[in-house]
C-alpha positions as CSV (number, residue, x, y, z in Angstrom):
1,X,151.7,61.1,144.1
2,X,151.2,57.6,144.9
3,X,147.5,55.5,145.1
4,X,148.1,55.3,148.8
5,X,147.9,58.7,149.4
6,X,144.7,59.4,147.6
7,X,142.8,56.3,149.3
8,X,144.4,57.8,153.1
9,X,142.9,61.6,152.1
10,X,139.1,60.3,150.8
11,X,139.1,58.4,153.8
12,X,139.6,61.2,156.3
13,X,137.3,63.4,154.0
14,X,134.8,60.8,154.8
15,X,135.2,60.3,157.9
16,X,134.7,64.2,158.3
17,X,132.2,65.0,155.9
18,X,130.4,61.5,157.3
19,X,130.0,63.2,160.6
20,X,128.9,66.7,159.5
21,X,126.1,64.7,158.0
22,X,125.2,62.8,161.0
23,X,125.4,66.4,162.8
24,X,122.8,67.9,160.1
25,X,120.5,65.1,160.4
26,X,120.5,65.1,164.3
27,X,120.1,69.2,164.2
28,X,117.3,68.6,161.4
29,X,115.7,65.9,163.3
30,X,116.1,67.7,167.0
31,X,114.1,71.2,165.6
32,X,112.4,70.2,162.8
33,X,110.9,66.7,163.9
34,X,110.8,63.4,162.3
35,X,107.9,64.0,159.8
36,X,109.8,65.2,156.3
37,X,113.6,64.3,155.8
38,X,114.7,68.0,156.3
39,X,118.6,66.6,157.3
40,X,118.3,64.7,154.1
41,X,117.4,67.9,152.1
42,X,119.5,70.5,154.0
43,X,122.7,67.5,153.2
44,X,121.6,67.7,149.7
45,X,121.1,71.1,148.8
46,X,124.4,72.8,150.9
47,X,126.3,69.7,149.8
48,X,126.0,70.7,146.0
49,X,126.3,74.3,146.7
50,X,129.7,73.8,148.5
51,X,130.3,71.3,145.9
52,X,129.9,74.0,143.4
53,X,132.0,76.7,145.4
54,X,135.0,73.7,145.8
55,X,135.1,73.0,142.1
56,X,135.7,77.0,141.0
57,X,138.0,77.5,144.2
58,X,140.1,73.7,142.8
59,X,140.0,75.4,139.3
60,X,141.8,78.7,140.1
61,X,144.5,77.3,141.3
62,X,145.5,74.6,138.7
63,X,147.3,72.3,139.6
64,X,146.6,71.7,142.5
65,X,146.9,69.0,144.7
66,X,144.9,65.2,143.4
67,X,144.4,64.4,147.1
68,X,143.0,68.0,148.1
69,X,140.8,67.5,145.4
70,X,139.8,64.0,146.6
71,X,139.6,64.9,150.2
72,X,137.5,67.7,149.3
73,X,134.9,66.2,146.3
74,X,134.8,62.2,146.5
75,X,135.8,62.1,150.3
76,X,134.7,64.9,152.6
77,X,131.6,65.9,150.3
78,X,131.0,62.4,148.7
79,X,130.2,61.6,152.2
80,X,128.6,64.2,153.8
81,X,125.9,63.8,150.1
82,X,126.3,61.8,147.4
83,X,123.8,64.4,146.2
84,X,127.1,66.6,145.5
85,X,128.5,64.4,143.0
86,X,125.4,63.4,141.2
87,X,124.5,67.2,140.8
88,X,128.3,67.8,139.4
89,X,128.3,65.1,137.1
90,X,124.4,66.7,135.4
91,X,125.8,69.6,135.0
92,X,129.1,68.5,133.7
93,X,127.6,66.0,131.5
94,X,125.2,69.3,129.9
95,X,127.9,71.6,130.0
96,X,130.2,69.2,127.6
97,X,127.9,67.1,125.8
98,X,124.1,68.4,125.6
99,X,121.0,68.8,127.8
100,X,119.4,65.6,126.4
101,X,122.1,63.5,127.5
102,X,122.0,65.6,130.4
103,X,118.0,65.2,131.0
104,X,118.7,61.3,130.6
105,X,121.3,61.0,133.3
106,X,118.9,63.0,135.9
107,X,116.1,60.8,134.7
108,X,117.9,57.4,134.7
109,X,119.8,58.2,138.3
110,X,116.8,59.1,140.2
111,X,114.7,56.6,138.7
112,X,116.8,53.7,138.9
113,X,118.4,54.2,142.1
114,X,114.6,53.8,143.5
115,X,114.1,51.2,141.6
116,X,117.2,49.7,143.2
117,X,116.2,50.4,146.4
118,X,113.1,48.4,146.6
119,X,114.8,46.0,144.5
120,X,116.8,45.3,147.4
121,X,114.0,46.0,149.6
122,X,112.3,43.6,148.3
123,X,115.4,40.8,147.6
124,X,116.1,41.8,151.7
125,X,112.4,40.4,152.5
126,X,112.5,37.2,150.9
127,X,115.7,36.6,152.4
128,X,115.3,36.8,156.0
């Protein structure tokens, strides 16, 4: 199966999974209000469950296709949480390695990814 392929089918995972999200956050946001990221959370925690329901339903039916699998995982569920993929890659990372390694990855990916936020928070105010 060629490159092309792959790219054209996480691309219109995206695309979909993009707009569930927006749909979540604007359902969240329209009955819970504006005071707690509930889309955010909702996004998060359904996006790792299905996450997890996609990887067992992929690995029962070996092979399967690459770019179901990428529509699917990176595209349509990369996009509606990169939460999905983060939680995947913890429990991978314990399930082969160990729960140190494991414990290190959780650590380092929520910590730095703040940390790069207000890094570029902060890189964002002194350039404008």
């Amino acid at each position: 199966m060629s490159g092309g392929v792959i790219w054209l089918a996480v691309a219109a995972g995206g695309a979909l999974g993009a707009m569930a999200r927006h749909g979540v956050s604007r359902l969240s946001l329209h009955m819970l209000g504006p005071n707690f990221p509930w889309g955010t959370l909702a996004a998060n925690i359904s996006g790792s469950f299905v996450m997890g329901l996609v990887i067992v339903w992929l690995s029962t039916r070996e092979p399967n296709s690459p770019a179901l699998r990428a529509f699917l995982t990176v595209g349509m569920l990369g996009a509606f949480t990169t939460f999905s993929t983060f939680s995947l890659d913890a429990i991978t990372i314990y399930r082969d390695r160990d729960m140190l390694v494991a414990g290190a990855y959780v650590f380092a990916s929520v910590l730095l990814s703040i940390f790069g936020l207000l890094s570029g928070i902060g890189l964002g105010r002194q350039l404008t």
